[in-house]
C-alpha positions as CSV (number, residue, x, y, z in Angstrom):
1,X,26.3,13.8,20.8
2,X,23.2,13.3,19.1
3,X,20.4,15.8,18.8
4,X,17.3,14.4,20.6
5,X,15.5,15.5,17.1
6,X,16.8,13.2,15.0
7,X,14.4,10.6,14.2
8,X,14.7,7.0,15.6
9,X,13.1,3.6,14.8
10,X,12.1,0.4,16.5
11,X,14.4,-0.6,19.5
12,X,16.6,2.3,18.4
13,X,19.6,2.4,21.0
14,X,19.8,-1.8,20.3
15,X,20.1,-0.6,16.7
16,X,22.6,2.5,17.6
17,X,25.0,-0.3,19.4
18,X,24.6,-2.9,16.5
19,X,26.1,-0.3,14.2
20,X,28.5,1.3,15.6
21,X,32.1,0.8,14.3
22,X,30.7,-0.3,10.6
23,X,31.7,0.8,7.2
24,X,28.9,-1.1,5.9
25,X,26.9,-4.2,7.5
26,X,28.8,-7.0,8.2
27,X,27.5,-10.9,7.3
28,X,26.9,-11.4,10.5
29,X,24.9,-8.8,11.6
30,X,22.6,-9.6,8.4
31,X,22.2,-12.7,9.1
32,X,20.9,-11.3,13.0
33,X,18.2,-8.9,11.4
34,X,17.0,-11.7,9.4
35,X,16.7,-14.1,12.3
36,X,14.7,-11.2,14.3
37,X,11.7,-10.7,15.2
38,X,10.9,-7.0,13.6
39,X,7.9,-7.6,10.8
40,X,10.3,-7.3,7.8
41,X,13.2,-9.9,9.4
42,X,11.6,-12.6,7.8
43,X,12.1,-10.9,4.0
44,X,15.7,-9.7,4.5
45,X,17.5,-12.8,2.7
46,X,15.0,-12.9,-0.3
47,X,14.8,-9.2,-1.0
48,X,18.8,-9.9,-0.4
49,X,19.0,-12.4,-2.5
50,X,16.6,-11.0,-5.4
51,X,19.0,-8.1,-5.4
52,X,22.2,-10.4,-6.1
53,X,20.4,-12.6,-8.4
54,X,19.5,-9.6,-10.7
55,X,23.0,-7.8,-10.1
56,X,20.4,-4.5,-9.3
57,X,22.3,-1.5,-10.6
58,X,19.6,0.8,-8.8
59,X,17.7,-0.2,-5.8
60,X,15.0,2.0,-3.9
61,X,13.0,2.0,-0.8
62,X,10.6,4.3,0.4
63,X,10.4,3.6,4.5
64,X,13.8,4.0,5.9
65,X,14.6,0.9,8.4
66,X,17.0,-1.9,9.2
67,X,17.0,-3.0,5.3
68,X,18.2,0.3,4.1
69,X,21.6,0.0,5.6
70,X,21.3,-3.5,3.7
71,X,20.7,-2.0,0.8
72,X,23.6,0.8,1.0
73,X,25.7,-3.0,1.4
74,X,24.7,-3.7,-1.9
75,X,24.5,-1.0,-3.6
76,X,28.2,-1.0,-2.3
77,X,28.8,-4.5,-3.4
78,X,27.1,-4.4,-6.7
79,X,28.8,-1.2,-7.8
80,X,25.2,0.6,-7.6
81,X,23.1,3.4,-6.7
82,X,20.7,3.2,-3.6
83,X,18.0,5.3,-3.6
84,X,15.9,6.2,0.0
85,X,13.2,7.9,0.8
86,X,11.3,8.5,4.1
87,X,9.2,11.2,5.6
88,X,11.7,12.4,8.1
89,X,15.7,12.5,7.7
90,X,17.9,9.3,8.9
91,X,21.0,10.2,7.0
92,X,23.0,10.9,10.3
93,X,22.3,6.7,10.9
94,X,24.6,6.0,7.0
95,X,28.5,6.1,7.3
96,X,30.9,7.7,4.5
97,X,30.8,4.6,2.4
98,X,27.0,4.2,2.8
99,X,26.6,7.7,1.4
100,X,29.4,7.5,-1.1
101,X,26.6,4.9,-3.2
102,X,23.2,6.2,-1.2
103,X,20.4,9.1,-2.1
104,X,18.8,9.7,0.7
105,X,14.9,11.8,0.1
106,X,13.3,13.1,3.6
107,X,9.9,14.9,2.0
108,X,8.0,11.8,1.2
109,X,7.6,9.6,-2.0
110,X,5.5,12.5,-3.9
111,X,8.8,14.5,-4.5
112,X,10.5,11.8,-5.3
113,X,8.6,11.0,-7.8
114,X,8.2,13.9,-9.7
115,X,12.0,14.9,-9.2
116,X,14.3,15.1,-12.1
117,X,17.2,12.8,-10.6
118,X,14.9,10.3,-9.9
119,X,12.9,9.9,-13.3
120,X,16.7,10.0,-15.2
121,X,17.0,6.4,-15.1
122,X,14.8,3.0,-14.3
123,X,15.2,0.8,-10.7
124,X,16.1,-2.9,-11.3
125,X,14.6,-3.3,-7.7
126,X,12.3,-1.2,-5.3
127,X,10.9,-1.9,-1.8
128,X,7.7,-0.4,-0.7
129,X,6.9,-0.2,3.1
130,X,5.0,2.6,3.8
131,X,1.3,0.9,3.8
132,X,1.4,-0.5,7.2
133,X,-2.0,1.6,8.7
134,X,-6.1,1.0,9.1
135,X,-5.8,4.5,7.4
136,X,-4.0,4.5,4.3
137,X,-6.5,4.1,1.7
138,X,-6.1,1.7,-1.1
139,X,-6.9,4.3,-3.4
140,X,-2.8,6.0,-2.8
141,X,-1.6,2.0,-2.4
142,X,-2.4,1.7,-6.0
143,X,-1.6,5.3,-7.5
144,X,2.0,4.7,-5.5
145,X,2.4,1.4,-6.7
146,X,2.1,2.7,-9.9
147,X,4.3,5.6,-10.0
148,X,6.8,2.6,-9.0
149,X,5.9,0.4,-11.5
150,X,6.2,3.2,-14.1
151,X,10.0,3.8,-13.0
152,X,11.1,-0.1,-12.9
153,X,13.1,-2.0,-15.5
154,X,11.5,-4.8,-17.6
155,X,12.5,-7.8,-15.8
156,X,12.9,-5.5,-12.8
157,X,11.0,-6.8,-9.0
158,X,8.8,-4.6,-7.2
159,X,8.2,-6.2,-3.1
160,X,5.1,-4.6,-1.2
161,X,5.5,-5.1,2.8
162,X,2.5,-5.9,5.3
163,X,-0.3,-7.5,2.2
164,X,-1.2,-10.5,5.1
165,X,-2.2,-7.9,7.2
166,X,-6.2,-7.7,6.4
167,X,-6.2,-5.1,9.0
168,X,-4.8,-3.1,6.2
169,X,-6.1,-1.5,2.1
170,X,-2.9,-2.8,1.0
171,X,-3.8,-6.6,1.7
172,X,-5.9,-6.0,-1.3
173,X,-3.2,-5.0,-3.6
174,X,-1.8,-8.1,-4.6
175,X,-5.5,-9.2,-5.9
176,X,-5.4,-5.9,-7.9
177,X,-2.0,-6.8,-9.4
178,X,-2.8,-10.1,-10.6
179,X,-5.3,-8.6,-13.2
180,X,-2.4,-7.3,-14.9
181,X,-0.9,-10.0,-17.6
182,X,2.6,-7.8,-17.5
183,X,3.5,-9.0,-14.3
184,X,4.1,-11.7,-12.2
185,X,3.0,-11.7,-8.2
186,X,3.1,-14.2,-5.9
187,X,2.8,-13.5,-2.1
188,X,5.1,-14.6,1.0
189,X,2.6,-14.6,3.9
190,X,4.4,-14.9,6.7
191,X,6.5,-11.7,8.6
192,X,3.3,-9.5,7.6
193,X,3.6,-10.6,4.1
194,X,5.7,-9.9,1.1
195,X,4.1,-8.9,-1.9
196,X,6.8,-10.1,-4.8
197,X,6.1,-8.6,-8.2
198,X,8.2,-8.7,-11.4
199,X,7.3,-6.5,-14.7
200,X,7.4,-8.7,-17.3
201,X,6.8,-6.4,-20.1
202,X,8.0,-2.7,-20.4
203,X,5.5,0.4,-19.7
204,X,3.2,1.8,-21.2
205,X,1.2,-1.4,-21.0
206,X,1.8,-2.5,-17.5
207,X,1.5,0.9,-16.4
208,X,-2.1,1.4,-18.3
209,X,-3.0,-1.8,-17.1
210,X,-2.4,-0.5,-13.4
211,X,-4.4,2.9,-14.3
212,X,-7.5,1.1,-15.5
213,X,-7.5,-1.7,-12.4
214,X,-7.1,2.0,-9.9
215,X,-9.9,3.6,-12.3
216,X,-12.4,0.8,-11.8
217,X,-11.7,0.6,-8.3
218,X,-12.6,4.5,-7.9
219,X,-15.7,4.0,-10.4
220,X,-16.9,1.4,-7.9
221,X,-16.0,3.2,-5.3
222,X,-18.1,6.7,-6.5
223,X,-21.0,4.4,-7.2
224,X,-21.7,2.8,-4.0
225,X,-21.3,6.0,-2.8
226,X,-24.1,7.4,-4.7
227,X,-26.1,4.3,-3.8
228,X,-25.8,4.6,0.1
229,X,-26.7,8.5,-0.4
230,X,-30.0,7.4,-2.4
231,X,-30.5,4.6,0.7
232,X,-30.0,7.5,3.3
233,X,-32.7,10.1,1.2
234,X,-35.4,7.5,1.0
């Protein structure tokens, strides 16, 4: 029996009993995920089929949810290596063969990032969905985005969940990215938006062109500030 401790997600005993019984996620139950009506259902199939297209050696997403077990598929199918990372620990939800090809992280992306396993090799394909919030400033949108950007393959596709949400910094993001002649972005607006990016060229310069688009933004940032203070001392 499971502890009541372990984390759980969206419509989780639905979830539990959609599961159950797998070695990996059958076509059918795919193809029900990405009929739903949870906000990334709509992106399944083209994250999906981005990952086949590419033949994606090594895939990672930070937000654990319904698409990582869809991932551990292909990292299973594509003879890969699927990297996951979350704030809290869901590997009790992955069978055997899921783990046998998954990496599962539970203390954020920061660690991640900076660990040694991680930086060893390049992603051909990485999934971001950790923005969704009125809180999360677009300030660590961008400085994630580029840590990301840093560790994907020329060629490789970066996809940014919940841009159409203008409730949300990270709607901006995809304007920010476009500045950037080193990659390509286009937008899917529907399911809370898919931001769909592909490095065209090979860091430093896509990385540097990231760091200088974040740098103006906190420049402009640090300037109105000082303007409203002047305002506020009149």
């Amino acid at each position: 029996m499971k502890s009541i401790t372990e984390p759980r997600i969206r419509n989780h005993e639905e979830f539990l009993e959609e599961i159950e019984g797998r070695d990996v996620i059958s076509d059918e139950l795919l193809w029900k995920w990405a009929q739903g009506s949870h906000s990334v259902s709509g992106h399944m199939w083209t994250m999906y089929s981005i990952c086949k297209g590419i033949q994606s050696k090594r895939i990672l997403e930070i937000g654990f949810g319904r698409t990582s077990l869809m991932f551990a598929r292909l990292a299973h199918e594509l003879s890969g290596e699927f990297y996951c990372c979350d704030t809290r620990d869901f590997t009790y939800l992955f069978t055997e063969p899921e783990l046998e090809v998954t990496r599962f992280f539970s203390d954020g992306s920061d660690p991640l990032f900076k660990s040694e396993k991680f930086n060893s090799d390049n992603f051909d394909f990485i999934f971001l969905d950790y923005f969704s919030g009125e809180t999360i400033p677009l300030d660590f949108c961008l400085m994630q985005i580029r840590k990301a950007l840093k560790n994907l393959n020329e060629g490789g596709f970066l996809c940014i969940h919940d841009v159409s949400d203008k409730r949300y910094p990270v709607s901006r993001v995809p304007g920010h990215l476009k500045r950037s002649s080193h990659l390509e972005v286009s937008v899917l607006p529907y399911s809370q938006g898919l931001c769909v990016v592909r490095k065209t060229k090979s860091s430093p310069g896509v990385v540097t062109a990231l760091y200088e688009t974040f740098d103006q933004f906190f420049r402009f940032a640090m300037l109105s500030a000082r303007k409203l203070k002047q305002k506020l001392l009149r």
